[in-house]
N, C-alpha and C positions, 0 to 999 in steps of 0.2 A: 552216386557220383562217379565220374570216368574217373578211375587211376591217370587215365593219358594226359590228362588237361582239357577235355571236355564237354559239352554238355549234354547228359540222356535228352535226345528228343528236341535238342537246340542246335545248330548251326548258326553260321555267319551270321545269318540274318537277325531281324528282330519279331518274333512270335508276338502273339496279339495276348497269350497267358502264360505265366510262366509255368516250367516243369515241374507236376504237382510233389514228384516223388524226391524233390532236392530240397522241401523245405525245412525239415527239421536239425539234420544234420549240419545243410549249408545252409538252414536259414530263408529257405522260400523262394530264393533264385538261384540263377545259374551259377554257381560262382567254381572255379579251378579248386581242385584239390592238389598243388602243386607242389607236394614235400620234397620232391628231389630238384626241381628247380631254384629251392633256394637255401640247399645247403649250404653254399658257396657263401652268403650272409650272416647266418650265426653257424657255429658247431651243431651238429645233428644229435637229437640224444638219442642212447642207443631203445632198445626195445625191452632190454632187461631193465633199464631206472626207470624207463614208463609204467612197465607191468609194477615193479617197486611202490612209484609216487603213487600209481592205482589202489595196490593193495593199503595204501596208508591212510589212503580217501576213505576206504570199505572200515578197516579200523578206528576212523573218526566218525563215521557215521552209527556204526555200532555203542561208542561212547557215549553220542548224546541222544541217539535215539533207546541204546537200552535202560540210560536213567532215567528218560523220558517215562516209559512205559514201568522202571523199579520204583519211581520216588511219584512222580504225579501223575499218570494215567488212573480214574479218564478225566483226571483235568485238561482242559484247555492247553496250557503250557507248563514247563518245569522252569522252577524258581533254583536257577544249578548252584546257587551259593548257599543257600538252606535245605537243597535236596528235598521240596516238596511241590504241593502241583499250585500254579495259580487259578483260582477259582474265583469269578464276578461275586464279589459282593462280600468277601472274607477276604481280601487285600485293601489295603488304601487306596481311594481311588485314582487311575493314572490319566484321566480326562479322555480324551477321542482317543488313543492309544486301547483302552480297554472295550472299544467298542467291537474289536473284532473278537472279542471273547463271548461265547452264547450259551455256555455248558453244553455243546457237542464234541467235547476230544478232539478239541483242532488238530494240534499237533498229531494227532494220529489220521485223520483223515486226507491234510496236507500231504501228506507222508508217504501217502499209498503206492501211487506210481511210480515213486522214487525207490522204493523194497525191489519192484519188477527193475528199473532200470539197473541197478545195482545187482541183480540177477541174485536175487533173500527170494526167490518165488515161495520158499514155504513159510518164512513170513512173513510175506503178501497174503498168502492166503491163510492164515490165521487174525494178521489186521484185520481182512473182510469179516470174518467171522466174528472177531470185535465188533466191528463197528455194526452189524447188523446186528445184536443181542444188545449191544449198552446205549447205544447214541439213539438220545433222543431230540427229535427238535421243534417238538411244541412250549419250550417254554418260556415263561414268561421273564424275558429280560428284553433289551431294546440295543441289538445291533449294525451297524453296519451294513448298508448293503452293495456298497461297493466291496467291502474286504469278504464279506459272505457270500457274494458271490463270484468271485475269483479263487480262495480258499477252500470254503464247503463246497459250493456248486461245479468248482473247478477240480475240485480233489476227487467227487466221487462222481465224476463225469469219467476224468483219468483213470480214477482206479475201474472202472466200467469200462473201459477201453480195452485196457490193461489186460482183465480179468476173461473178456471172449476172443481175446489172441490166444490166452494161455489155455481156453477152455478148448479151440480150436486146434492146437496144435497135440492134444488128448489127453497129456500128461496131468497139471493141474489144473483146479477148479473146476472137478468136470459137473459136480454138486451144484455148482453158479445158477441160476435164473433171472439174470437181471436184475437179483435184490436192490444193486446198488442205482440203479438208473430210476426203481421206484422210488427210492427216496430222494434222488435228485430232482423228479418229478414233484414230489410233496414239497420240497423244497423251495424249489422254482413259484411253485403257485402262492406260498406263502412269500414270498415277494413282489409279489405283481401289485396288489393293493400301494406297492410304495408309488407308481407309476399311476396313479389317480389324479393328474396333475393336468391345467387345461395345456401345459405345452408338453407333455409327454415324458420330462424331464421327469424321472425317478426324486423322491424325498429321499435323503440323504440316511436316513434312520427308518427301521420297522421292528415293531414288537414281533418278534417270531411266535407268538400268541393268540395277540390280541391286533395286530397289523396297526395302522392309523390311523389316526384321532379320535377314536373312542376312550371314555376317559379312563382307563385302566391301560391304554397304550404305553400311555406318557410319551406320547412323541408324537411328530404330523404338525407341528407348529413354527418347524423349519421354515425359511423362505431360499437359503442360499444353498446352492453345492457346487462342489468341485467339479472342470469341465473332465476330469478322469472320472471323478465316482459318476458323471453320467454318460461316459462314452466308453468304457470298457465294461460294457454290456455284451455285445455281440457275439462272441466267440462261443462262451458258456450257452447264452442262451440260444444260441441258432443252432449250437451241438445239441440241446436240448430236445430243441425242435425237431430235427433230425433224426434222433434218436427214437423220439417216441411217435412223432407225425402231428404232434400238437401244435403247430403252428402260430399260436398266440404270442408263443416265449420271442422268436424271430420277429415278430410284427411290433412288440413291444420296444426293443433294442434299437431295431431299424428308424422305430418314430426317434425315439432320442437324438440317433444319429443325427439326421433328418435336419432334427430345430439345430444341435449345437452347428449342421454346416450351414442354415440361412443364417446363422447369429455371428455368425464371423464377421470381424472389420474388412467391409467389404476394398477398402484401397490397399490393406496390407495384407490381407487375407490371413490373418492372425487371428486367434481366440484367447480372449482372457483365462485368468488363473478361477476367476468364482463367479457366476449365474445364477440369477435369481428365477427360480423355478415356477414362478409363475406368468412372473413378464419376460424374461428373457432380457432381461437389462443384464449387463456386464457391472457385478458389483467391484469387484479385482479387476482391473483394466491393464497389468502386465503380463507378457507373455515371455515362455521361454519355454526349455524341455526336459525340467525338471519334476519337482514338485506340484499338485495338482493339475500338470496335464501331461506328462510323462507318456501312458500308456493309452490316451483319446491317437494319438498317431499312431503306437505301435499297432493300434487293433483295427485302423482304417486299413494299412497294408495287407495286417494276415486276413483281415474280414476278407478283402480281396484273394488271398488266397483259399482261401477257409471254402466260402460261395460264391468263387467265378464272377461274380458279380463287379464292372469296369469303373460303376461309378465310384466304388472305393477307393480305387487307385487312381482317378482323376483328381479325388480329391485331396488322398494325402501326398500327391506330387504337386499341386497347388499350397496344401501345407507347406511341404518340403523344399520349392523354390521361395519361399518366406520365410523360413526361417534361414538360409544360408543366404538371403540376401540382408537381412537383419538382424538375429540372432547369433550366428558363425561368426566367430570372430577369434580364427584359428593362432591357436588351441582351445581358446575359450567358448564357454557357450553363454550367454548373458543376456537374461530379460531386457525386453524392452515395454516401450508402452504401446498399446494397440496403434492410436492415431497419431502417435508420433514415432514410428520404429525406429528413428536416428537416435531416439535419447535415452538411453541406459535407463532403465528401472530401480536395478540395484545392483551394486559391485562386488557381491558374492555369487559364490555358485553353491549347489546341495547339491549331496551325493547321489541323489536318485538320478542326477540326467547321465549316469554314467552307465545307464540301460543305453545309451543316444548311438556309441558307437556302433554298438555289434546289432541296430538297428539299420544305421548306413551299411551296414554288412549284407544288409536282407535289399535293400536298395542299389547293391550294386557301387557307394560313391566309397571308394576304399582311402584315397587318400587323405579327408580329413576325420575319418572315422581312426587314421593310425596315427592323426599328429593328437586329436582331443585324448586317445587312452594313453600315450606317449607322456601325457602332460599329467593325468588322473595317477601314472602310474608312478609318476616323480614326487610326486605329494603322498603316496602309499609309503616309498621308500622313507621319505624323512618321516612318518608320521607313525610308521608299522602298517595305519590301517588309513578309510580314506575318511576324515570329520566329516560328520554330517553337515554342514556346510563350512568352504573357507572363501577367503579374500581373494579378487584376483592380482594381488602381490601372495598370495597361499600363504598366509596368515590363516591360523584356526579360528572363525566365525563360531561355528557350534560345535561343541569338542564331543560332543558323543559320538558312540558307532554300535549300533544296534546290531553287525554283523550281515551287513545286507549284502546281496548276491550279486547285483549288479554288474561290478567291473569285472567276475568271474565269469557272468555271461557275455558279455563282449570280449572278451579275453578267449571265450570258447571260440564263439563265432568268427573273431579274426585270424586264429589258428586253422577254422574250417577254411578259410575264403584265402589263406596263403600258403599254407603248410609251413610259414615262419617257425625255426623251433625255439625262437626266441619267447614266443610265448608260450610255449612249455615252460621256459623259465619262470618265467612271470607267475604259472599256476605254483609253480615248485616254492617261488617265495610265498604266494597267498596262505598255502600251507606250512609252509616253516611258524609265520606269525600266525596261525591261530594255533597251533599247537605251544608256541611258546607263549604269546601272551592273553592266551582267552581262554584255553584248558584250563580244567576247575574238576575238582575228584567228584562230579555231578552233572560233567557235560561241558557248556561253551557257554561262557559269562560274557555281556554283551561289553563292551566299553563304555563306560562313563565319562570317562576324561583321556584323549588319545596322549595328551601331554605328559600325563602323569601316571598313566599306566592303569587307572583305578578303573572295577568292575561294578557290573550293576546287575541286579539280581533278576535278569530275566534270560531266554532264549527261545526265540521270536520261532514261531511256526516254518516262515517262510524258509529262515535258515537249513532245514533240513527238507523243507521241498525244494531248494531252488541250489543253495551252493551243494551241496554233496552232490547234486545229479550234475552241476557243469563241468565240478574238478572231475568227478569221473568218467566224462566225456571226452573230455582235453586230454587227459594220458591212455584212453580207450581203444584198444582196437576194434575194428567191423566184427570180429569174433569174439569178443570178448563179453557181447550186446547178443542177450538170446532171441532180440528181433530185429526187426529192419527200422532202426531209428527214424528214417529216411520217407518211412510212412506215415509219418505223424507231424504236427503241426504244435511250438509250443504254445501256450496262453504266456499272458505276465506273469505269473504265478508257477510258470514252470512244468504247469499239466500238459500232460497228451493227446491231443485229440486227432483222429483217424482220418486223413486227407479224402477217405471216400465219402465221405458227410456231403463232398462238393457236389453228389451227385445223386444224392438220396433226397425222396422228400422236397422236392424242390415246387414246391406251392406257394412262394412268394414272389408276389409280381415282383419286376426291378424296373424299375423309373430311372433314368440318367436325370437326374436334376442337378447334375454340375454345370453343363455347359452352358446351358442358360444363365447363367451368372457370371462367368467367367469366362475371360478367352486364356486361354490355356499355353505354355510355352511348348511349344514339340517336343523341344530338347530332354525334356525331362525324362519322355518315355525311351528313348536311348538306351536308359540302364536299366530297363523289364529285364532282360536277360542277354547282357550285351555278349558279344562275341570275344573269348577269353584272348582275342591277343588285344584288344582294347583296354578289357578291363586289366590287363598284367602287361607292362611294356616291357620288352622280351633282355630286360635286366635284372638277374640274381639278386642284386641289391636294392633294388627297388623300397622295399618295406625299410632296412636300414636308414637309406639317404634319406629316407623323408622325417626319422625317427631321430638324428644324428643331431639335429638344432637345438632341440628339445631338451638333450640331455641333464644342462642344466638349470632351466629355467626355470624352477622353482629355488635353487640354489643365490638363483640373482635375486635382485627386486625387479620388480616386473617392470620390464622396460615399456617408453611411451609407445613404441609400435607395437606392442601385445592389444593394446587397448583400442579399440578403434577410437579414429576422430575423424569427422567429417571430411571428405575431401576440400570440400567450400571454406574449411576453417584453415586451409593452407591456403590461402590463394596469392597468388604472385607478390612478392613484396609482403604481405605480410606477416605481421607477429605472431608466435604464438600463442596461444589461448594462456591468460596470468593463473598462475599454481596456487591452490592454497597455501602452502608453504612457505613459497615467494614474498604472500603478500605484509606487507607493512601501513599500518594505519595510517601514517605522518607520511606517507609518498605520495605527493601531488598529484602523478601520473595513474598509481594503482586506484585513487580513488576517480580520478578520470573514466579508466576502465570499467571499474565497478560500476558506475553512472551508467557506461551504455551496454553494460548488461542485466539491467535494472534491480541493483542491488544497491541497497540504501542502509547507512548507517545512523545508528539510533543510540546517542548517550544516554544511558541510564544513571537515574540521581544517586545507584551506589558506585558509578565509577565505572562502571564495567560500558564495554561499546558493545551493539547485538548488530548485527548484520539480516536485512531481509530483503528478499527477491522479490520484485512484483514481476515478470516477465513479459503485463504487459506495457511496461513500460522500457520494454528493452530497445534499441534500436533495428536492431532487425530479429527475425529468428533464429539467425547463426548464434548473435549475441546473447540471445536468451539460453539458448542450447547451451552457451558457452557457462553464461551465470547460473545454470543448473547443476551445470556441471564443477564448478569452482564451490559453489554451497555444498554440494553431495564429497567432496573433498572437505571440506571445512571442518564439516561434522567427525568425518573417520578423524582427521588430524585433532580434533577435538578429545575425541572418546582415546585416542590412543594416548594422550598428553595426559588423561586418567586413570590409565592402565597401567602407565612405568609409574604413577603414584604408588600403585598398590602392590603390594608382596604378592607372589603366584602363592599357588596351593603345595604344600609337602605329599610325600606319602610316608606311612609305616606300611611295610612289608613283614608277615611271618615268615621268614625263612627256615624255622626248624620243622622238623618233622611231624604230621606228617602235611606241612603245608609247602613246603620250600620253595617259598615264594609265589605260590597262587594265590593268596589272599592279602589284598591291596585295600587299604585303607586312606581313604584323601585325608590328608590331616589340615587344622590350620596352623598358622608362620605365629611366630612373638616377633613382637619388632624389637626385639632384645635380645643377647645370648648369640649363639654360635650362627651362624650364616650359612646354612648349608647347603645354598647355590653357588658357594664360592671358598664351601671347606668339603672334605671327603665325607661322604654317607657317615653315620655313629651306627655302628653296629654292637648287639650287644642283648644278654639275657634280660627281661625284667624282671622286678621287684618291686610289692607293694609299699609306702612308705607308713611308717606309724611316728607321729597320728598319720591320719590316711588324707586330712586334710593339707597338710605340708605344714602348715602357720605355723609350726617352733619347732625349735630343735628335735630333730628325731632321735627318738630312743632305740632303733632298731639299724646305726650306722654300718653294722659290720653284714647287714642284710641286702644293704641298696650301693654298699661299698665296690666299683668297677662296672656298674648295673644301670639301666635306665629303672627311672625311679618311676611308679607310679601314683598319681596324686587324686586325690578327688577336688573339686572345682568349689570353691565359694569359704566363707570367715575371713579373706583378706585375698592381698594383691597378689597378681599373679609370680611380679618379679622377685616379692617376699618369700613364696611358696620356691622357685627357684634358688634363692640362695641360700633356701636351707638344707633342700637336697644336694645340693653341689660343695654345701662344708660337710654333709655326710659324708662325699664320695663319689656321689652318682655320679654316672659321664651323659645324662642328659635325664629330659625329662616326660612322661607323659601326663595333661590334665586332662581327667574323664568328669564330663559334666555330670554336676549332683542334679539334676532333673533326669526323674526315673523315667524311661520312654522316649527322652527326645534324641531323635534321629534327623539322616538328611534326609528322610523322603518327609519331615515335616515340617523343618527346621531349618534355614540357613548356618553358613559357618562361619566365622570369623577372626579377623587378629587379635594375639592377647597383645593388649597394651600395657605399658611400663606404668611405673609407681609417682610419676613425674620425678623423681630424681635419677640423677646420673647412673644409668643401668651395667657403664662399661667393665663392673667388675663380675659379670656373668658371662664365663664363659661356655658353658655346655647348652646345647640345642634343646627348646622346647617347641611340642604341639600340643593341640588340642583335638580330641575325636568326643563328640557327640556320645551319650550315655549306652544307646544302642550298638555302637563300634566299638566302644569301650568295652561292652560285656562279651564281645567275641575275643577280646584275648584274656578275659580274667577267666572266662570257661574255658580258654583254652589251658589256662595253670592251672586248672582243678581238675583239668582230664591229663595233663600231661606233666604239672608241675614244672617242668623245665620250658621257656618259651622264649626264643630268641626271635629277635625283630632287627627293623633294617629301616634305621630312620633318614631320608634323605630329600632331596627337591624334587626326583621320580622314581617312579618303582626301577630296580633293574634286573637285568636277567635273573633268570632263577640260576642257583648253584647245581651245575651239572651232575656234580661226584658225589653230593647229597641225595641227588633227586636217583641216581643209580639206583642206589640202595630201595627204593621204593619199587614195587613191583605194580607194573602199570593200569593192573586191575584187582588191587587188593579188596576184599571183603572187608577187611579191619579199615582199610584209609578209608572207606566209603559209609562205616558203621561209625569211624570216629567223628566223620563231617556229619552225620547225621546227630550223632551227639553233642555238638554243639549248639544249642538250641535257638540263640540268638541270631539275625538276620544278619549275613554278612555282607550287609547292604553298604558299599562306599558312599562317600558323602563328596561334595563338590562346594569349591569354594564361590559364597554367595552372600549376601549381606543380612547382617542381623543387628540391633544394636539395644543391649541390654548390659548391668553391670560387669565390668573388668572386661571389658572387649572393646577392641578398638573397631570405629563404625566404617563400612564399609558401602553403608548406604546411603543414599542421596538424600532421604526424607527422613530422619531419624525421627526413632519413638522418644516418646518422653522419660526423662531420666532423673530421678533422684539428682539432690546438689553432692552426693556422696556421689555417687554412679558420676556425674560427671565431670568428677574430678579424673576418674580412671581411664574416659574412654578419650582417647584420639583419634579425629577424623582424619582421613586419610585421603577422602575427596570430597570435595566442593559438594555443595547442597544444588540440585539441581534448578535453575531458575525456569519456569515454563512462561512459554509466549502465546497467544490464541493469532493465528493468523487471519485475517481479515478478509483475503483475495487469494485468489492463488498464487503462495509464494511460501519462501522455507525459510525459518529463522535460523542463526545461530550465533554465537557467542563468542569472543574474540581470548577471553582468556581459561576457555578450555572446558566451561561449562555448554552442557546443550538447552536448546529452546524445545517446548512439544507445547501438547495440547493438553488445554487446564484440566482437561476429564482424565488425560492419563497421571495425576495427582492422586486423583483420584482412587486408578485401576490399583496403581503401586501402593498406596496405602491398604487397600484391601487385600491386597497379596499379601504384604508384612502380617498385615490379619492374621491371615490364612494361614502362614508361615509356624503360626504359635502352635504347640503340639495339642496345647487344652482346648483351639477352636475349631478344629477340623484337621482330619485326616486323608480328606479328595481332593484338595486343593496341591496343584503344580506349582514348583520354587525354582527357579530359574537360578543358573550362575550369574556370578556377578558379571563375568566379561562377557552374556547376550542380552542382557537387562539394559544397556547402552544401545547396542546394536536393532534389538527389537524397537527402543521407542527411535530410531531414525527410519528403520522402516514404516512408523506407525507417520512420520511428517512426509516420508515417500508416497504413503496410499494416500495419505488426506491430498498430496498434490492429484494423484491420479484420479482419485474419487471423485473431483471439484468438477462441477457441472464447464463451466469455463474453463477447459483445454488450453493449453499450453500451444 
């Protein structure tokens, strides 16, 4: 890229391809590298806190990549809270999540080309060396071949890449033959049988084995997949192709493409979220550019770049003026439904569309690529990190954070495409918060709960292919990169592959089968590689002004013009559209309203009134749009009227030595005792109590005397077991449940409920942690004897002048976390409902007349409606309506839940247990043959 502000090989004009050697750096088009024009906007950082934040990048990736390779190599992944490797089939199972796991040493081969970028070339070439003596991948397990190949196939394409630059330049790997491209090749072929499909569409699963439906496969009886897991094929495989002259791997990719573009909504030109792989029906009929189709666009553009090839770019600017006429709804980005793109889908977003901006980067359309990361990155600040999904009032949807790379790669690419050094800021906080709240003496603990600070015992492959290589791009100088970044092209996944691909091996016809479908808007192609005074208008503060609105709109509730609403639903004189909130049963007028957006109300013989939409009885389509939209309200106002019912989750924090605060415990709340969302943290040593049950007077007062006590769970009530530690002494309390093994990865968590008499003379804080959380700090008294904790409503910073004292890569802190033997797996608060717990679930089990005297419900039992026609129920005082089968599903979870009947079954928190069954009355509307 020009220092000057402009383009290698580009002028004024508009080229017919863009400049192949500006994709990596800048992302695949022309875009300014403009740093001294906009100093003037933020302060400039100097070159010495860059090389700094770089070299701290290099030290965090050393961290999790060296305990990667001390504690679980050649696992799959490292488990960094138990310092060992995850391995298929010797962990519980985590559902589709463990499908990218194959026993090939992901995280090592993920990893590959991120050692080169990072300039570790010796070991990069020692990885190779690895991976060519231990990785094998004939065996039999059944995974993924969307994440298998972006990961495996992507990894050791990359590292292939990689490896005959280095071999070229004479220094290392001059030993190299290709090793790594032969088993890309064996790779590849053992993927292919997944594409045995009459519409070319890949099955979503292959036995790396035994391949498809032979019966030792166990797989091949798929109907659905994701329009990503079949459209982000082409990169890997055409590199493949490429590479060796095999031309099957390109043909194969190419067909996929192919069907998923005739399978588009041919009036919105929209693709669903799931496809059924043999008919090509649209099972998932919302679209947006997150989850499950995220990276079918990104790899329509680079495919375009990647193979020259026009039809690519026709078609994802056909995408692309679809989705900002639909979807863009700046700052937001929000599904809609295929055949009806006016009407929301659903009213959250997931983290993954935050690949979206530093996509528009490659596109050329900068300013709402700076107002969506603007708004991702105000949700970072209040949140540390960004939940895998939230509300658009940024209300936490799904409180996880698996550490995904995302807004660090758009954060790259919008620093390439402006020289802003405001986003040098932005990298510098990404990194403050993973060093502060996801460092763990074993590497980088994913997030479990962003609320409450609590950790989960994984770190995800991608994390160390994809964020180490962006932070260290973003504070990176041209020199600092012992090749020309500039030459290569990335994948989703972060790999590199050699932009000369475009010109090798080129044995594959190309058909334009866009036009023929579609008339195409000109406009689009404008920003192939527009002319830099176009794309930058010749104001310093450009990237600010646009960033200045934003500031605090996550700080507000999200005001009505965030959200889109129809222009038609404003029209001259009239009203606007009635609010859930608004509405009141007894107003002659609301239920007027209601009538003509065909929503009907329905006494129920226990009292309660249900609200149901038919739409097609609305008076027009506005009004129906509108009564979809007054239901899709209804429900949140609903679920959230259940939520202020219930206590959030606690945490216990270890703050002594040598945890000082890296190990977070989700506890659950007593609805008795101290209130510690609205009194100061209890800090404080523990101590076991004797008896160890709590139920009488302890003989050991001068033990638990200034002390959190700890108790063991069961012989009597909880608030019993409380007040007799609190006439000991103790200043609060811990119960550890008397069932040996049960954890949260099997088990729900819940409130302790009171004794039904008047609790108020408890004053000191209790929780509860699950037996397996429990046995992490009683090991931790028997290795350390002294264990101080930090009990409060969220983790908080760790103590700075303690953590001093620890030296940052101790052998002893990383021998003593190993020493702990127990999983210090956090737990999330989620519904259970068995003796002395108050129920948290909608469908409670059945309870002893003992047990239910102790437990108090804390929300409404959920009542379900079947609906008839296409319409959405719900419930006026706060409970929700669904479908009688998900009675059903939810009963079988609670199953599931129990640690004695399975160990593979997934437990959802309680606050997406809500959220999920309203998207389940969202899909059934989409589903319904009779369109809205």
């Amino acid at each position: 890229m020009s220092e000057a502000g402009g383009c290698r090989g580009c002028g004024s004009s508009v080229p017919q391809r863009a400049p192949w050697s500006l994709v990596a750096a800048t992302a695949a088009f022309c875009l300014v590298s403009a740093t001294s024009v906009w100093t003037a906007g933020a302060a400039p950082m100097s070159r010495e806190e860059r090389q700094k934040l770089g070299n701290q990048v290099l030290e965090m990736f050393d961290h999790a990549y060296g305990n990667y390779m001390e504690h679980a190599y050649p696992a799959d992944e490292l488990m960094p809270l138990t310092c060992r490797g995850r391995v298929r089939g010797q962990e519980p199972s985590r559902g589709d999540v463990d499908d990218a796991l194959g026993k090939f040493s992901l995280t090592l081969i993920d990893s590959l080309d991120t050692l080169v970028v990072l300039n570790k070339t010796k070991e990069f070439e020692d990885a190779v060396r690895k991976v060519l003596r231990d990785v094998n991948l004939d065996n039999d397990v059944v995974v993924s071949v969307f994440e298998t190949n972006i990961r495996v196939l992507g990894g050791l394409l990359g590292g292939h890449s990689l490896a005959i630059m280095l071999k070229e330049k004479g220094e290392y790997m001059q030993w190299y033959n290709d090793e790594l491209l032969q088993m890309a090749k064996q790779l590849g072929y053992k993927l292919l049988p997944a594409f045995n499909t009459t519409s070319g569409l890949p099955y979503p699963r292959i036995n790396l084995k035994f391949g498809i439906r032979k019966p030792e496969a166990r797989t091949g009886t798929e109907t659905d997949t994701c329009t990503a897991c079949a459209g982000t094929l082409i990169l890997e495989f055409a590199a493949l192709s490429r590479f060796t002259g095999a031309t099957i791997f390109e043909e194969y990719a190419r067909k996929a493409l192919d069907f998923l573009w005739e399978k588009r909504q041919r009036s919105s030109n929209l693709v669903g979220v799931t496809i059924n792989i043999h008919t090509g029906d649209w099972v998932r009929k919302d679209s947006g550019v997150g989850a499950g189709i995220d990276s079918y666009y990104e790899y329509l553009l680079k495919a375009y770049v990647l193979l020259g090839d026009d039809s690519f770019l026709e078609r994802f600017n056909t995408h692309y003026d679809a989705i900002m006429r639909y979807i863009s709804q700046p700052p937001l980005l929000l599904d809609v439904h295929i055949h009806k793109p006016m009407l929301n889908a659903r009213t959250w977003m997931d983290a993954l569309l935050a690949f979206f901006p530093g996509l528009q980067v490659l596109k050329g359309d900068i300013r709402p690529a700076i107002e969506t990361h603007e708004m991702l990155y105000q949700v970072i600040k209040k949140h540390n990190f960004l939940p895998e999904a939230f509300t658009t009032d940024f209300r936490v949807h799904w409180a996880q954070h698996p550490l995904r790379p995302e807004f660090a790669e758009s954060t790259y690419f919008l620093y390439k495409a402006t020289g802003d050094p405001y986003y040098l800021e932005v990298g510098k906080t990404l990194i403050e918060n993973l060093n502060k709240y996801a460092r763990v003496p074993c590497g980088f603990a994913a997030m479990k709960d962003v609320r409450t600070g609590s950790h989960e015992d994984r770190m995800d492959s991608f994390f160390l292919a994809e964020m180490f290589k962006y932070l260290y791009l973003l504070f990176a100088d041209k020199e600092d990169i012992i090749f020309d970044i500039e030459d290569y092209i990335f994948t989703t996944e972060a790999h590199l592959l050699p932009l000369w691909l475009s010109t090798t091996n080129q044995s594959i016809s190309k058909k334009n089968t866009t036009s023929e479908y579609t008339e195409l808007d000109d406009s689009n192609f404008d920003w192939t590689c527009p002319n830099t005074q176009i794309l930058f208008p010749n104001d310093p503060l450009y990237a600010q002004s646009i960033r200045e609105p934003l500031k605090n709109v996550v700080d507000k509730s999200c005001p009505r013009g965030i959200i889109r609403v129809r222009e038609e639903s404003f029209r001259s004189g009239a009203k606007p559209p009635l609010r859930a909130r608004d509405f009141m049963a007894t107003n002659p007028e609301h239920l007027e309203i209601l009538k003509k957006m065909g929503v009907s109300l329905i006494h129920l013989k226990d009292g309660r009134v249900q609200l149901v939409q038919h739409a097609i009885q609305a008076a027009s389509s506005i009004d129906a749009e509108d009564g979809l939209r007054f239901m899709q309200e209804m429900i949140e106002l609903s679920s959230q009227q259940q939520k202020e019912q219930q206590l959030p989750p606690r945490a216990v924090q270890i703050v002594s030595h040598p945890f000082f605060g890296r190990v977070v415990l989700t506890a659950g709340p007593a609805q008795f005792g101290l209130d510690l969302s609205k009194h100061k943290e209890t800090r404080g040593f523990v101590a076991s109590s004797k008896p160890y049950n709590g139920c009488s007077e302890l003989t050991n007062p001068e033990a638990v005397m200034g002390k959190i006590a700890l108790i063991q769970r069961g012989q009597c009530m909880f608030a019993e077991k409380a007040r007799n530690i609190q006439n000991a002494g103790a200043i609060g309390g811990i119960v550890i449940d008397d069932n040996e093994g049960s954890s949260s990865d099997t088990a729900p968590l819940f409130q302790m409920a009171g004794d039904g008499k008047d609790t108020d003379d408890i004053k000191i804080p209790m929780l509860f942690l699950f037996s397996k959380e429990g046995s992490i700090i009683l090991d931790a008294i028997r290795e350390y004897e002294e264990v101080e904790v930090l009990l409060s409503d969220k983790a908080k910073d760790r103590d700075p002048e303690m953590e001093n004292e620890e030296q940052p890569s101790s052998e002893n802190d990383s021998q003593s976390a190993e020493q702990i033997t127990s999983s210090s797996q956090e737990v999330d608060l989620v519904d259970q409902e068995s003796p002395e717990e108050s129920s948290l679930n909608s469908q409670p089990e059945s309870l002893s007349p003992a047990d239910m005297d102790n437990a108090a419900s804390v929300s409404p039992s959920e009542q379900i409606s079947n609906p008839m026609e296409n319409h959405e129920t719900t419930s006026l005082d706060g409970e929700c309506t669904d479908l009688d089968n998900q009675l059903q599903e939810q009963s079988e979870t609670e199953e599931d839940s129990n640690p004695n009947v399975s160990w593979g079954k997934k437990v959802q928190p309680i606050d997406s247990i809500l959220a999920d069954w309203n998207e389940d009355i969202e899909a059934f509307e989409m589903m319904e043959k009779d369109e809205l």
